[in-house]
C-alpha positions in Angstrom: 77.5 136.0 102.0 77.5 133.1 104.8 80.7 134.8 106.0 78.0 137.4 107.1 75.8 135.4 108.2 73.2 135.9 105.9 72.0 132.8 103.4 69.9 132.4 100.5 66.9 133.1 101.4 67.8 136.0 103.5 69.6 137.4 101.0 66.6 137.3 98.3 64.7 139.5 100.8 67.8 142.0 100.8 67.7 141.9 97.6 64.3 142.7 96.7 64.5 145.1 100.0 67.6 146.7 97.7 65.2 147.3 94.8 62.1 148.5 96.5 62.0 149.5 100.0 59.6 149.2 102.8 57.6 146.3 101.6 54.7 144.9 103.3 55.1 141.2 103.9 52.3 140.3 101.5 54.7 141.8 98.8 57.5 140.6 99.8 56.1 136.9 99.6 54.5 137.4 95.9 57.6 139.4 95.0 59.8 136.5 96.2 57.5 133.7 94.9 57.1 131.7 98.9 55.0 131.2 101.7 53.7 134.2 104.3 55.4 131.7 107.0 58.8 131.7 105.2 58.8 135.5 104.7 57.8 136.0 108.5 61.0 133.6 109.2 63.2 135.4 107.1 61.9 138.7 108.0 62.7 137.8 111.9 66.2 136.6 111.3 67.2 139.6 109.3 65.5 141.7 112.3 68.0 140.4 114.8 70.7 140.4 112.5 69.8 145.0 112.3 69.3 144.8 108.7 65.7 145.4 108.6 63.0 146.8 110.5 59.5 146.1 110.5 57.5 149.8 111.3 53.7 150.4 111.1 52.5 152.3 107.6 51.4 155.4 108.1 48.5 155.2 106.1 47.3 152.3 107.4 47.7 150.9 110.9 47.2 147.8 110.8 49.7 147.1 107.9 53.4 146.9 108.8 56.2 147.8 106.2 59.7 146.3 106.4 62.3 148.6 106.0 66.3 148.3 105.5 68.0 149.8 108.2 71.3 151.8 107.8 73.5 148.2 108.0 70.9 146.8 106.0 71.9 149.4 103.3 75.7 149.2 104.1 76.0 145.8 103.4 74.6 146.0 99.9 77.9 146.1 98.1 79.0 143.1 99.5 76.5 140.9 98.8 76.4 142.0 95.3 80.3 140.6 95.2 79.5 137.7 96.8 76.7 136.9 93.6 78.9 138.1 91.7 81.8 135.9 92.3 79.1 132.8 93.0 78.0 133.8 89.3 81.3 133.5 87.7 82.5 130.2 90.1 79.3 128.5 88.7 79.6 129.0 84.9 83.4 128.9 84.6 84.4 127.6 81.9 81.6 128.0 79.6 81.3 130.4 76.5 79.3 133.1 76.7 77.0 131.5 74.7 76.5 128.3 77.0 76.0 131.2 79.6 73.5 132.2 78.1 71.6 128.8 77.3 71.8 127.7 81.3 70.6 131.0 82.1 67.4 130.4 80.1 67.2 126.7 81.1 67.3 127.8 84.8 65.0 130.5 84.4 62.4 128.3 82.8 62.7 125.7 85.3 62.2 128.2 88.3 59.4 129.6 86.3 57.8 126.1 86.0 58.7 125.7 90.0 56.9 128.6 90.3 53.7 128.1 88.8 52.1 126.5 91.7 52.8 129.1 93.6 51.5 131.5 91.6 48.0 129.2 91.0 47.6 128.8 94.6 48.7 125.0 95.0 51.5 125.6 97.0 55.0 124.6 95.6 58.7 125.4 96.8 59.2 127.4 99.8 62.6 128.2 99.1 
C-alpha cells in the first residue's frame, strides 16, 4: 500500500473503517488498541489524502463520526491485495502448519503488547 501512499497505521484505520463505518474516534482508538493522539494523526492524514471524512453525529452534536468517503471505499480491494501478497511474502516457505504456529505466536505477543493498553498504563502506539 505505500505505492498509495497510505502506511501501516493508516491502513489499520481503513481497515477497521472497512468493517464498521462511521466510527467515533474514541472507538476507533479502543478498536485499534493506541492512543486518542495517534488516531487524531491518522485520522487527519487520511482526511487529506479523501479517504475519510470526519461529520458531526446526528444524535449527538458534540460527537463527530469518521466516515469513508467514496475513494475511501474504492480503494478497499487494493489494499486487501497488498496484505495479501505481504501475507504470503512473509511466511513463504513455511507449511501450513508453521503458518499456523507464527500466527498464534504473533497474536499472543501483540495481545501481551496490548495489555497495557487495555489496563490503562500506556504501551505501543503503533
Amino acid at each position: 500500500m505505500a505505492a498509495s501512499g497510505i502506511h501501516a497505521g493508516q491502513a489499520n484505520v481503513l481497515f477497521s473503517l472497512w468493517d464498521k463505518d462511521a466510527q467515533s474516534q474514541a472507538e476507533l482508538t479502543r478498536n485499534l488498541g493506541v492512543a486518542p493522539p495517534t488516531v487524531n494523526v491518522l485520522v487527519g492524514k487520511l482526511e487529506l489524502q479523501g479517504l475519510v471524512e470526519s461529520r458531526p453525529c446526528p444524535k449527538d452534536g458534540r460527537l463527530r463520526r469518521i466516515h469513508l468517503t467514496k475513494k475511501g471505499r474504492a480503494i478497499r480491494n487494493e489494499a486487501e491485495s497488498a496484505i495479501a501478497k505481504l501475507d504470503e511474502a512473509t511466511l513463504k516457505g513455511l507449511s501450513p502448519i508453521e503458518r499456523n504456529t507464527a500466527m498464534l505466536i504473533l497474536e499472543r505477543i501483540r495481545s501481551n503488547l496490548c495489555e497495557p493498553c487495555e489496563e490503562g498504563q500506556g504501551g505501543q502506539e503503533t
